[in-house]
PyMOL Python script that loads the backbone (N, CA, C, O; Angstrom):
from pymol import cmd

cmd.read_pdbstr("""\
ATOM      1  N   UNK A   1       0.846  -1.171   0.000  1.00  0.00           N
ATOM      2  CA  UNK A   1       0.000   0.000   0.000  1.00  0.00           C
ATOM      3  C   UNK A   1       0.896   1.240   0.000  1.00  0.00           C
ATOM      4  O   UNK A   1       2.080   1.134   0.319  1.00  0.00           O
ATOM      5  N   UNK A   2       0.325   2.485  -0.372  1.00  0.00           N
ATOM      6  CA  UNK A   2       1.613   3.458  -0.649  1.00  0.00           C
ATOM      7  C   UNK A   2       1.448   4.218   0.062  1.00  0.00           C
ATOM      8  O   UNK A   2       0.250   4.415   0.261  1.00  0.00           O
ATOM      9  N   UNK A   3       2.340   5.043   0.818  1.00  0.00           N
ATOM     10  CA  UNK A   3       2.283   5.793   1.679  1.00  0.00           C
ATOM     11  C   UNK A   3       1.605   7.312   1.141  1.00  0.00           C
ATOM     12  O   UNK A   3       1.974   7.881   0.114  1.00  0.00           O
ATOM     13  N   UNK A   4       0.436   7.869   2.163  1.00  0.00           N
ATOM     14  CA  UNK A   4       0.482   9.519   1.842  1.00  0.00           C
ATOM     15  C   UNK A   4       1.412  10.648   2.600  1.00  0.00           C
ATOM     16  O   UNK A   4       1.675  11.046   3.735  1.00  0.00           O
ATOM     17  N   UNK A   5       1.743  10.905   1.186  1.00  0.00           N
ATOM     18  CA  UNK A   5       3.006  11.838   1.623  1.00  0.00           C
ATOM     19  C   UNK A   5       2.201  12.931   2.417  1.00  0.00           C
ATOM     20  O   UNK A   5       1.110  13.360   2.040  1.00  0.00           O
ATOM     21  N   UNK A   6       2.964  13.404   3.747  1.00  0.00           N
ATOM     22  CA  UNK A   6       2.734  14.006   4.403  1.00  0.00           C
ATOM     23  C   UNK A   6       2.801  15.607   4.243  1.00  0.00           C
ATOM     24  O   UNK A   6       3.872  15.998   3.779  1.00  0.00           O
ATOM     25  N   UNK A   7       2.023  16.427   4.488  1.00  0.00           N
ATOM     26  CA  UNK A   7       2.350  17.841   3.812  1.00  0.00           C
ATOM     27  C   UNK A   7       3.589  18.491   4.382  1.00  0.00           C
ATOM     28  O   UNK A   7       3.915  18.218   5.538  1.00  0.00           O
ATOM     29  N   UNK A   8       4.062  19.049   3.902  1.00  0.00           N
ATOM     30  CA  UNK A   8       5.519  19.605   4.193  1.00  0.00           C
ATOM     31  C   UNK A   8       4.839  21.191   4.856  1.00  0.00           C
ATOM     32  O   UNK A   8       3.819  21.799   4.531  1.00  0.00           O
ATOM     33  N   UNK A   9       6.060  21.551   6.057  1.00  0.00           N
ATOM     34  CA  UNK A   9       5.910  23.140   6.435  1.00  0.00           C
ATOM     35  C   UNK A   9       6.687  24.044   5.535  1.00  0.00           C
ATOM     36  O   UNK A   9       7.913  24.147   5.502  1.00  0.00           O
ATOM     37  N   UNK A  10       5.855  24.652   4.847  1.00  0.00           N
ATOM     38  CA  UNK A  10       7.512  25.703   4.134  1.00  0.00           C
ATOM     39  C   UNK A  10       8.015  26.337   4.748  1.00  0.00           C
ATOM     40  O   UNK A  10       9.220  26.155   4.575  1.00  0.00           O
ATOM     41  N   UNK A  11       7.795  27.224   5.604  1.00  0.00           N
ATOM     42  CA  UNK A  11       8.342  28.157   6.070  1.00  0.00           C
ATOM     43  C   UNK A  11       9.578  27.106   6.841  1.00  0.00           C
ATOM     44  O   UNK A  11      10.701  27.537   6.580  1.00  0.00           O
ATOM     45  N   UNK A  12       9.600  26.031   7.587  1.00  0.00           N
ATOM     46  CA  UNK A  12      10.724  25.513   8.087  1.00  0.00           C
ATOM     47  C   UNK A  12      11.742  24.835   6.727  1.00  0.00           C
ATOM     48  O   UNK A  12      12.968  24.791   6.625  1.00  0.00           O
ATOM     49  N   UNK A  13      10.474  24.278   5.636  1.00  0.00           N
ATOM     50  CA  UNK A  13      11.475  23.960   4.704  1.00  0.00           C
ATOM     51  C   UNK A  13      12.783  24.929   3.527  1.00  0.00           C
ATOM     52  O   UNK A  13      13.804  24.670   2.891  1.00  0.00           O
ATOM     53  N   UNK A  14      11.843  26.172   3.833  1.00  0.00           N
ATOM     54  CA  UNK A  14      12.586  27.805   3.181  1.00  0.00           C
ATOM     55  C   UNK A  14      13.758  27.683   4.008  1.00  0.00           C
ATOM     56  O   UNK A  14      14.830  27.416   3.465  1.00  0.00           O
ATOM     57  N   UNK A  15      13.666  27.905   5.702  1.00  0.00           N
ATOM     58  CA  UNK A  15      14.113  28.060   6.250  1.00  0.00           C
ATOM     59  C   UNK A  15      15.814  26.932   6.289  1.00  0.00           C
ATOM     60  O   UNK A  15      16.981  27.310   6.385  1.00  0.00           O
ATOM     61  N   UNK A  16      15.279  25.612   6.175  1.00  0.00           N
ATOM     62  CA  UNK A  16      16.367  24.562   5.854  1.00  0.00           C
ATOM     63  C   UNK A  16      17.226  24.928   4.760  1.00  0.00           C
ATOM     64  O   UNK A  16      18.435  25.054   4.955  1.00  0.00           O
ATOM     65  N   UNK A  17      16.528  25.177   3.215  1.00  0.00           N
ATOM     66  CA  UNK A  17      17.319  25.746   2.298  1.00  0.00           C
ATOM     67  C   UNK A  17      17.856  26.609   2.280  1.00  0.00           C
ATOM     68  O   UNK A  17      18.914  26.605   1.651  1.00  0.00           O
ATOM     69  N   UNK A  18      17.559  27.428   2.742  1.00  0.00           N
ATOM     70  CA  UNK A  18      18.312  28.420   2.849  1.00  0.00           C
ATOM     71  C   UNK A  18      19.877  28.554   3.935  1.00  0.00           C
ATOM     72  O   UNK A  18      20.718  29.428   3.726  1.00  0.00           O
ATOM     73  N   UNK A  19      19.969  27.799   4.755  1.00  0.00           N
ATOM     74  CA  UNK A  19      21.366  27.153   5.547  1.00  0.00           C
ATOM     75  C   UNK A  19      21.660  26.411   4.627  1.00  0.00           C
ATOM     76  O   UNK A  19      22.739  26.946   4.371  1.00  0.00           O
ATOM     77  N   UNK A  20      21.563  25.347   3.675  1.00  0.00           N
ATOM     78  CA  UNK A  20      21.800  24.437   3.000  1.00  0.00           C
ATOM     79  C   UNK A  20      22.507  25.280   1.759  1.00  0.00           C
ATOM     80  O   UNK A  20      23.435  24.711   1.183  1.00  0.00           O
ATOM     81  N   UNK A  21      22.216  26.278   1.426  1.00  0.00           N
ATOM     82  CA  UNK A  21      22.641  27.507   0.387  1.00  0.00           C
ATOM     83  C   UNK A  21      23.855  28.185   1.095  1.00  0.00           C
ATOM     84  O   UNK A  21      24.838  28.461   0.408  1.00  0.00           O
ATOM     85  N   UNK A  22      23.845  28.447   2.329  1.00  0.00           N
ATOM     86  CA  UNK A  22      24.642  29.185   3.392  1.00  0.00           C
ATOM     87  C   UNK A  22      25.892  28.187   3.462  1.00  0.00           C
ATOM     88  O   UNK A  22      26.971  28.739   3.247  1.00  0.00           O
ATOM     89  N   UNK A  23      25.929  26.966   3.697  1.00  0.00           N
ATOM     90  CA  UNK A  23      26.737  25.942   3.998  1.00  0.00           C
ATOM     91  C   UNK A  23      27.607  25.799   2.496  1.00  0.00           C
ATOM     92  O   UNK A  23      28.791  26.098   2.341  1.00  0.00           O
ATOM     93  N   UNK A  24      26.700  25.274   1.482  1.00  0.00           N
ATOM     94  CA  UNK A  24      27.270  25.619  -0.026  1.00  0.00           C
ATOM     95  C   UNK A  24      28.289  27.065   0.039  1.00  0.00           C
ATOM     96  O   UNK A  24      29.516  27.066  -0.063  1.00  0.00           O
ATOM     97  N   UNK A  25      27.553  28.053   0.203  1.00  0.00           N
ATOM     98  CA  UNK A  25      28.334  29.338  -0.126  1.00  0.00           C
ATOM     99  C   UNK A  25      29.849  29.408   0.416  1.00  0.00           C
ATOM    100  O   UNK A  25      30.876  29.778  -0.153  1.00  0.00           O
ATOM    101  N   UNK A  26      29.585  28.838   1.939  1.00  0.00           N
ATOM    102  CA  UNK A  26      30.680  29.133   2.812  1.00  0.00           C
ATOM    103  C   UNK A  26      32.323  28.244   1.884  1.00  0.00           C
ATOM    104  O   UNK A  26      33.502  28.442   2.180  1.00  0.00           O
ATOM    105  N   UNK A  27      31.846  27.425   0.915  1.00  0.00           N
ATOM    106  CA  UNK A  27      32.705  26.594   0.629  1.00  0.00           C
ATOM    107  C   UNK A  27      33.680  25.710   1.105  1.00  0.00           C
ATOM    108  O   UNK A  27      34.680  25.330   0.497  1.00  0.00           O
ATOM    109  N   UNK A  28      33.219  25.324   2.558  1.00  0.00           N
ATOM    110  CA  UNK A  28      34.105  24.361   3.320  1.00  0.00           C
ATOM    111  C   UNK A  28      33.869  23.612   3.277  1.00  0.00           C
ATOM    112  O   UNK A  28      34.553  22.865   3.977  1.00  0.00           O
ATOM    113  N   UNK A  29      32.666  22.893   2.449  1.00  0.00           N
ATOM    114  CA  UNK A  29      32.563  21.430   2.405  1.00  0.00           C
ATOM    115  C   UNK A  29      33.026  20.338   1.353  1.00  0.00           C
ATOM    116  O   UNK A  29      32.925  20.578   0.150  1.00  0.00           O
ATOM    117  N   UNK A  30      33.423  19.402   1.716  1.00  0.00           N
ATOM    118  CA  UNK A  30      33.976  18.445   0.872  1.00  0.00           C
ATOM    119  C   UNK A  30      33.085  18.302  -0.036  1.00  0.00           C
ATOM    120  O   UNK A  30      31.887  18.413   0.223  1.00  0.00           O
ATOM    121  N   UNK A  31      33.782  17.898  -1.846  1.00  0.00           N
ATOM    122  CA  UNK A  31      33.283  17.295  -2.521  1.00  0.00           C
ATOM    123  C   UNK A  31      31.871  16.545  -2.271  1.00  0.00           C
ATOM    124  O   UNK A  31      30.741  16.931  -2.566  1.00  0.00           O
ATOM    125  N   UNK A  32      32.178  15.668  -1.803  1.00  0.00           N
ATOM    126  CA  UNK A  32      30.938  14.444  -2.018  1.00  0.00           C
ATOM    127  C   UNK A  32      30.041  15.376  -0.789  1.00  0.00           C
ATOM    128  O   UNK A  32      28.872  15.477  -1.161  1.00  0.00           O
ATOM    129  N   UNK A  33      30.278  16.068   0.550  1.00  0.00           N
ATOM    130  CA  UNK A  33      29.118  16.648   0.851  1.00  0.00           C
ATOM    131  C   UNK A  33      28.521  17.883   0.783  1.00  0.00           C
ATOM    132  O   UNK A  33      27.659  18.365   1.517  1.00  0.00           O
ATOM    133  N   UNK A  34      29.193  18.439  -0.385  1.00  0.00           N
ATOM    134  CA  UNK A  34      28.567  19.497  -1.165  1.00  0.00           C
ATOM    135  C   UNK A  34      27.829  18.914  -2.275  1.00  0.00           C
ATOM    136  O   UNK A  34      27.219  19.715  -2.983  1.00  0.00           O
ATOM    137  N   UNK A  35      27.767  17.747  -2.552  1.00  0.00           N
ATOM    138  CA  UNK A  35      26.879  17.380  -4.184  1.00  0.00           C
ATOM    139  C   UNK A  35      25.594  16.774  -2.966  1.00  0.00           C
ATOM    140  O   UNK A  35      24.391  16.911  -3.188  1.00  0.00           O
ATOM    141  N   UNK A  36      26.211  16.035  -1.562  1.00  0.00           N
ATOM    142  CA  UNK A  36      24.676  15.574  -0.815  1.00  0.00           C
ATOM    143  C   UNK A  36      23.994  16.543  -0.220  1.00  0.00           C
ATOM    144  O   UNK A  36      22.802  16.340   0.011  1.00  0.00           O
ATOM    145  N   UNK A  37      24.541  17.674   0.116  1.00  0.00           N
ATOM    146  CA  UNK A  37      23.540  19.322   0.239  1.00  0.00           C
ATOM    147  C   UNK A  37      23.024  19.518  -0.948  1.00  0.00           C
ATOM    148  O   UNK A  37      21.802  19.470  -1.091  1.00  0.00           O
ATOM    149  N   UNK A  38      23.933  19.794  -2.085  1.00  0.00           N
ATOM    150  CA  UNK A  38      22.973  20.238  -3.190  1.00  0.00           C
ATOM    151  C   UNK A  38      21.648  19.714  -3.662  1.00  0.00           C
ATOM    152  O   UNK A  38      20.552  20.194  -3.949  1.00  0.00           O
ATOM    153  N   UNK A  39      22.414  18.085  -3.608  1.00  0.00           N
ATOM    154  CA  UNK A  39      20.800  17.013  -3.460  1.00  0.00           C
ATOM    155  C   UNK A  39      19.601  17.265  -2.647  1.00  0.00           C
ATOM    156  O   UNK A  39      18.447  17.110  -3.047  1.00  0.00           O
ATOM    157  N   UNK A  40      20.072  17.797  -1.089  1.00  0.00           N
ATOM    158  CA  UNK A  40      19.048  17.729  -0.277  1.00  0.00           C
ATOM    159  C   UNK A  40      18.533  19.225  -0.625  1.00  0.00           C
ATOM    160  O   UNK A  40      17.355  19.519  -0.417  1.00  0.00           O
ATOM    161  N   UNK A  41      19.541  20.257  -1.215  1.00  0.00           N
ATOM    162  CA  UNK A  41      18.398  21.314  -1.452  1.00  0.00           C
ATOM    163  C   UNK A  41      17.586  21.365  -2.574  1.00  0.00           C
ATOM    164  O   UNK A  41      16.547  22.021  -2.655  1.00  0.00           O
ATOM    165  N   UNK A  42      18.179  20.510  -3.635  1.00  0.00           N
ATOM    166  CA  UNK A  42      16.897  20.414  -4.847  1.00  0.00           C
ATOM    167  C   UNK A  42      15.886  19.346  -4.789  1.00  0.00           C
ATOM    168  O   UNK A  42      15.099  19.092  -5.700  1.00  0.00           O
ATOM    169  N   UNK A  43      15.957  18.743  -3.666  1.00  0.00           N
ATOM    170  CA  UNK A  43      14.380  18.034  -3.058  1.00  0.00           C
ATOM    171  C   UNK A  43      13.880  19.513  -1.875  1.00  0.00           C
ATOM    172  O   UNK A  43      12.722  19.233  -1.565  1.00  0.00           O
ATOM    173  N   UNK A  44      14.085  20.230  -1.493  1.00  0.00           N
ATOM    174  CA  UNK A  44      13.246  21.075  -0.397  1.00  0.00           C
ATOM    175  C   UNK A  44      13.140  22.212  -1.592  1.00  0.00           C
ATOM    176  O   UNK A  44      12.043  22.765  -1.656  1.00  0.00           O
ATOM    177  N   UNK A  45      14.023  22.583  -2.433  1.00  0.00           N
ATOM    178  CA  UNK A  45      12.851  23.402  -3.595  1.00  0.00           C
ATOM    179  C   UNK A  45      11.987  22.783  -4.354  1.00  0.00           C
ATOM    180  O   UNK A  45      11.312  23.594  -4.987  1.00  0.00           O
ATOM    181  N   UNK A  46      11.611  21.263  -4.644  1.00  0.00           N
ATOM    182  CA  UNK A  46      11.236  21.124  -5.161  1.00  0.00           C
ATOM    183  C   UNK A  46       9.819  21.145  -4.579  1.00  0.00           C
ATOM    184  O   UNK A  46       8.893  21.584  -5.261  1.00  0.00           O
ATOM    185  N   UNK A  47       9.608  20.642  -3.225  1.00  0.00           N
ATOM    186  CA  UNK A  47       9.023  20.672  -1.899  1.00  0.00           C
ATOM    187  C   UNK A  47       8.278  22.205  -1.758  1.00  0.00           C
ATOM    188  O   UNK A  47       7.052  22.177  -1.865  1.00  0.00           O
ATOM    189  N   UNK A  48       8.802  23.316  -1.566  1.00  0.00           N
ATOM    190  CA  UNK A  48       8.353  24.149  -1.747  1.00  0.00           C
ATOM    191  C   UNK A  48       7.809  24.554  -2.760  1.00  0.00           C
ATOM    192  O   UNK A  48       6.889  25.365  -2.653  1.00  0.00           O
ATOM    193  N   UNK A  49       8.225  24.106  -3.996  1.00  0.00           N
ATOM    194  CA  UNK A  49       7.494  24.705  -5.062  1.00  0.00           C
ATOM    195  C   UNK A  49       6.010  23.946  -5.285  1.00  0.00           C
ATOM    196  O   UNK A  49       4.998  24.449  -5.772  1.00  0.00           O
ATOM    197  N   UNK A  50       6.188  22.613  -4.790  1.00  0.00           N
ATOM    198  CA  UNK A  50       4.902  21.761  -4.875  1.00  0.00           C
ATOM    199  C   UNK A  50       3.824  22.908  -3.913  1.00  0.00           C
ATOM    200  O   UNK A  50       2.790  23.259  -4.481  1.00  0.00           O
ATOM    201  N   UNK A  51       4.061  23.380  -2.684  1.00  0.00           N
ATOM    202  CA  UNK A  51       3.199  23.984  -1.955  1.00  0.00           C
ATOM    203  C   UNK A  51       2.995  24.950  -2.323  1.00  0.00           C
ATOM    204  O   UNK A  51       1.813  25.210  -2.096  1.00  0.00           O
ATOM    205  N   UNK A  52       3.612  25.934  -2.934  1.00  0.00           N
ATOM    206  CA  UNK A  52       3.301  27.534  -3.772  1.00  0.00           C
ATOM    207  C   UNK A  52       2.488  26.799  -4.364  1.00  0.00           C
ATOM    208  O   UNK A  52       1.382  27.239  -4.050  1.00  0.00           O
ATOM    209  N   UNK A  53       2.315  25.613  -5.291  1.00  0.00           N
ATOM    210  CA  UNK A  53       1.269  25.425  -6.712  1.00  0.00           C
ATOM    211  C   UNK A  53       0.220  25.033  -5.813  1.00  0.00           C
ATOM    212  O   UNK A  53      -0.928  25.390  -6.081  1.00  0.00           O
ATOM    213  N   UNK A  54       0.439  24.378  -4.828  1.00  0.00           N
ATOM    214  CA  UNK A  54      -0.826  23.972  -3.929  1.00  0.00           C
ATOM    215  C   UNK A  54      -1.582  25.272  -3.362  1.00  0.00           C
ATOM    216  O   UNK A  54      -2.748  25.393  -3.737  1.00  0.00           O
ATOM    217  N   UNK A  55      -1.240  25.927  -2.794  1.00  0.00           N
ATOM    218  CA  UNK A  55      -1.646  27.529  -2.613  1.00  0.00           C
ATOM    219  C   UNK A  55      -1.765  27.728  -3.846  1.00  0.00           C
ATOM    220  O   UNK A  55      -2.352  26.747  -4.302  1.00  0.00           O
ATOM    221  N   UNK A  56      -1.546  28.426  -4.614  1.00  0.00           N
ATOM    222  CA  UNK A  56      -1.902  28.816  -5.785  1.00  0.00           C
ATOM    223  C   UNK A  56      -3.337  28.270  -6.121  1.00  0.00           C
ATOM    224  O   UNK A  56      -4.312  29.020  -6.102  1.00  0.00           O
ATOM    225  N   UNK A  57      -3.416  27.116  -6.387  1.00  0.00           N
ATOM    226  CA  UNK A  57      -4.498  26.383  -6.592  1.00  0.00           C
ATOM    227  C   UNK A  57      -5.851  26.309  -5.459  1.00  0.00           C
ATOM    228  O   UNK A  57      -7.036  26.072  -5.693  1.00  0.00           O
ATOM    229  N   UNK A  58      -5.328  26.538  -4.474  1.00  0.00           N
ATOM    230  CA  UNK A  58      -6.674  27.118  -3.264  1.00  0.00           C
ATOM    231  C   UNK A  58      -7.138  28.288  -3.541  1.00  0.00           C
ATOM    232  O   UNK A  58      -8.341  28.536  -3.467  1.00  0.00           O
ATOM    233  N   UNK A  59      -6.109  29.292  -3.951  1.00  0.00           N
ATOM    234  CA  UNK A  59      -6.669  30.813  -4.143  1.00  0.00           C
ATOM    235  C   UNK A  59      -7.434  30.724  -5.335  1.00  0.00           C
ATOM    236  O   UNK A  59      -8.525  31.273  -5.492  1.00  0.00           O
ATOM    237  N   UNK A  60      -6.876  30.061  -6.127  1.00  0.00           N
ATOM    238  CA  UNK A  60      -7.639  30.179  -7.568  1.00  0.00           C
ATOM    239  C   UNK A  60      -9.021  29.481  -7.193  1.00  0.00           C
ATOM    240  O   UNK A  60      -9.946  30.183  -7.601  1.00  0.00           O
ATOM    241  N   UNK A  61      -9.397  28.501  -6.645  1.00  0.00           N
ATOM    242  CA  UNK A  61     -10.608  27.881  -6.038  1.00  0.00           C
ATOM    243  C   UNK A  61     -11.248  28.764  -5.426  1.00  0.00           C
ATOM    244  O   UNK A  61     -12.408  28.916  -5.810  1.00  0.00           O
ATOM    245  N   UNK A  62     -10.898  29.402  -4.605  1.00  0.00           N
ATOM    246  CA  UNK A  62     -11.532  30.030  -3.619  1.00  0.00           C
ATOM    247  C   UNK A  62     -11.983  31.351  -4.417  1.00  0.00           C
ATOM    248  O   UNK A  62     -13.168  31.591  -4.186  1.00  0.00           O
ATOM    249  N   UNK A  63     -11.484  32.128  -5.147  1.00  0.00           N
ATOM    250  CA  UNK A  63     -11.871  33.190  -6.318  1.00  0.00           C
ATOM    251  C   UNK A  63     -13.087  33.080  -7.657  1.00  0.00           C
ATOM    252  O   UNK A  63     -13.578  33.883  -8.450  1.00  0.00           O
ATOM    253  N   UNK A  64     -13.229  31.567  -7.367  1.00  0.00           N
ATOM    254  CA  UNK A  64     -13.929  30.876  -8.608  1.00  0.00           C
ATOM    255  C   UNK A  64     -15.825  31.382  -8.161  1.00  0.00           C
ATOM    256  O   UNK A  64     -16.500  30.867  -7.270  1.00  0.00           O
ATOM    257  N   UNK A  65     -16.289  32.579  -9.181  1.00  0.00           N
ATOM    258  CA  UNK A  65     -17.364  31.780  -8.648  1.00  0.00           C
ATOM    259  C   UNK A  65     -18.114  31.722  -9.891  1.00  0.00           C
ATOM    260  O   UNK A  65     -17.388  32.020 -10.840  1.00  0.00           O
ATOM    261  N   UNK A  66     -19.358  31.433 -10.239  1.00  0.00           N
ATOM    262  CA  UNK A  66     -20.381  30.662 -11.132  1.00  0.00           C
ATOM    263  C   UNK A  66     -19.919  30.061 -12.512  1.00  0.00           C
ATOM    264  O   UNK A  66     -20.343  29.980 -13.664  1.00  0.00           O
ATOM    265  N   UNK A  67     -18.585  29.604 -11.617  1.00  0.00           N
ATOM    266  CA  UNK A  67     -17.711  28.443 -13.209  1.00  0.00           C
ATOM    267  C   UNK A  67     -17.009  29.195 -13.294  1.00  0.00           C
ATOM    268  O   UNK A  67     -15.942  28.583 -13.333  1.00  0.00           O
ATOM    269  N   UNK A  68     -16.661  30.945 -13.407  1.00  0.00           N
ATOM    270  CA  UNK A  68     -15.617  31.445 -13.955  1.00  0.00           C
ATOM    271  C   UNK A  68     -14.571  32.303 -13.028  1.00  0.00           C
ATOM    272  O   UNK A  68     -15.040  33.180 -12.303  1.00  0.00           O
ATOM    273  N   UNK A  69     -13.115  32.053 -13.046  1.00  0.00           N
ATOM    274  CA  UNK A  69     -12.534  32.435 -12.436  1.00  0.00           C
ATOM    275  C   UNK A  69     -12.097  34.515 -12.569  1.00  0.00           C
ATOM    276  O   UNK A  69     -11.573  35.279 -13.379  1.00  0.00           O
ATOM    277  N   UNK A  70     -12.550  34.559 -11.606  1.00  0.00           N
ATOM    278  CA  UNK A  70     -12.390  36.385 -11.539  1.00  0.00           C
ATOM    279  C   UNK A  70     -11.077  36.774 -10.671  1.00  0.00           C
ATOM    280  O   UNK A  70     -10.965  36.518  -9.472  1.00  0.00           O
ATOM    281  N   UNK A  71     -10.113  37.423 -11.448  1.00  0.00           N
ATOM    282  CA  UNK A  71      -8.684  37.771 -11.262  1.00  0.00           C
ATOM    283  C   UNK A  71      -9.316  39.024 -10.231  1.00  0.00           C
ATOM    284  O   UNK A  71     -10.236  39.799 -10.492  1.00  0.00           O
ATOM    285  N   UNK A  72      -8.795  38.969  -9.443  1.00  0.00           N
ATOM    286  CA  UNK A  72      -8.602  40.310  -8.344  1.00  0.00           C
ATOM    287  C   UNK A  72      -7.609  40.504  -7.959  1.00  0.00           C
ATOM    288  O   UNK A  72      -7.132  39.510  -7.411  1.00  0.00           O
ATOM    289  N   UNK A  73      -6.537  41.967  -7.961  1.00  0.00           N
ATOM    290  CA  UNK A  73      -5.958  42.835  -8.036  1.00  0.00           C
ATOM    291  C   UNK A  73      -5.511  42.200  -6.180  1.00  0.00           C
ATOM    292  O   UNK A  73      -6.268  42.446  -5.240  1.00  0.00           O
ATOM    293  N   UNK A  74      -4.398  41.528  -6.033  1.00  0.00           N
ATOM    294  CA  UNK A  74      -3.999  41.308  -4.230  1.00  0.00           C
ATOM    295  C   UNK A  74      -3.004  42.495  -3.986  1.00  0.00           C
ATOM    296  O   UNK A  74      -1.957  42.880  -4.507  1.00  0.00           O
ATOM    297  N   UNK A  75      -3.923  42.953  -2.811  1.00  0.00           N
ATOM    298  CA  UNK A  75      -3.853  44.513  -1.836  1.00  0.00           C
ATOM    299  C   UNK A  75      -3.495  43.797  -0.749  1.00  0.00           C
ATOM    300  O   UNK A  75      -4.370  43.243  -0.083  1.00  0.00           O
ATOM    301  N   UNK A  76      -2.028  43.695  -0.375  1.00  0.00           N
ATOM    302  CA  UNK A  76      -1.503  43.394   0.974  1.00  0.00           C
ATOM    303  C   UNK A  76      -2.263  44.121   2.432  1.00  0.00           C
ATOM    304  O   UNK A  76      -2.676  43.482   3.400  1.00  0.00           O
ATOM    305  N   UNK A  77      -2.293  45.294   2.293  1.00  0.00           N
ATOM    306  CA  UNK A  77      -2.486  45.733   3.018  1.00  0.00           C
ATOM    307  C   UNK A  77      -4.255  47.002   2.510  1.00  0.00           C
ATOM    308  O   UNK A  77      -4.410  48.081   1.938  1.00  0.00           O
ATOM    309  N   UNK A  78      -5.140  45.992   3.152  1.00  0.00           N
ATOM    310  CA  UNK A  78      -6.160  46.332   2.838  1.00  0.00           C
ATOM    311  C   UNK A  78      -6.624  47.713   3.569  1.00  0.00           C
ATOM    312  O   UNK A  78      -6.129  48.032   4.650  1.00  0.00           O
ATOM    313  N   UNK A  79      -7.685  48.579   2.861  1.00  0.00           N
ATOM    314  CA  UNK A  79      -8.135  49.914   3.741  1.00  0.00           C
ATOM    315  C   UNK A  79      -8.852  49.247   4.889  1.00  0.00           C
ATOM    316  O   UNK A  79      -9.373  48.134   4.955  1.00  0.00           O
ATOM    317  N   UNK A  80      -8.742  50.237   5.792  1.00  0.00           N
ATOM    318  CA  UNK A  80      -9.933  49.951   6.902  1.00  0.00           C
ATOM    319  C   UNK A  80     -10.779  50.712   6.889  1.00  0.00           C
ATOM    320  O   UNK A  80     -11.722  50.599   7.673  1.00  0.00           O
TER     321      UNK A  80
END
""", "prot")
cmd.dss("prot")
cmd.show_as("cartoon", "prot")
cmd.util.cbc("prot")
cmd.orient("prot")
């Protein structure tokens, strides 16, 4: 039976890549564990990018109404 993948946190997974980028930069790591960081950071972008499309795809749902999707203009900081 196959496992359901569990939803990932981004903000901790941003947060991982981004040391994982930091560690790369610093250039003190050996060969072979600079190619197994690089590995582990192009699975947590890939990770994150799955959840932007997942968001993405709620907002676009949630905007939808009588079948057709209506683009609205996002105002961070709304009037009161």
């Amino acid at each position: 039976m196959a496992r359901k993948k569990t939803p990932i946190d981004f903000e901790q997974s941003l947060a991982e890549l981004q040391a994982v980028v930091e560690r790369l930069e610093n250039g003190e790591l050996s060969l072979e564990d600079s190619l197994a960081a690089f590995e582990h950071g192009i699975s947590l972008t890939r990770d994150c990018q799955g959840a932007l499309a997942q968001a993405e795809q709620k907002v676009q749902i949630l905007l939808e109404r009588d079948g057709q999707l209506r683009e609205q203009p996002f105002d961070p900081e709304p009037e009161a």
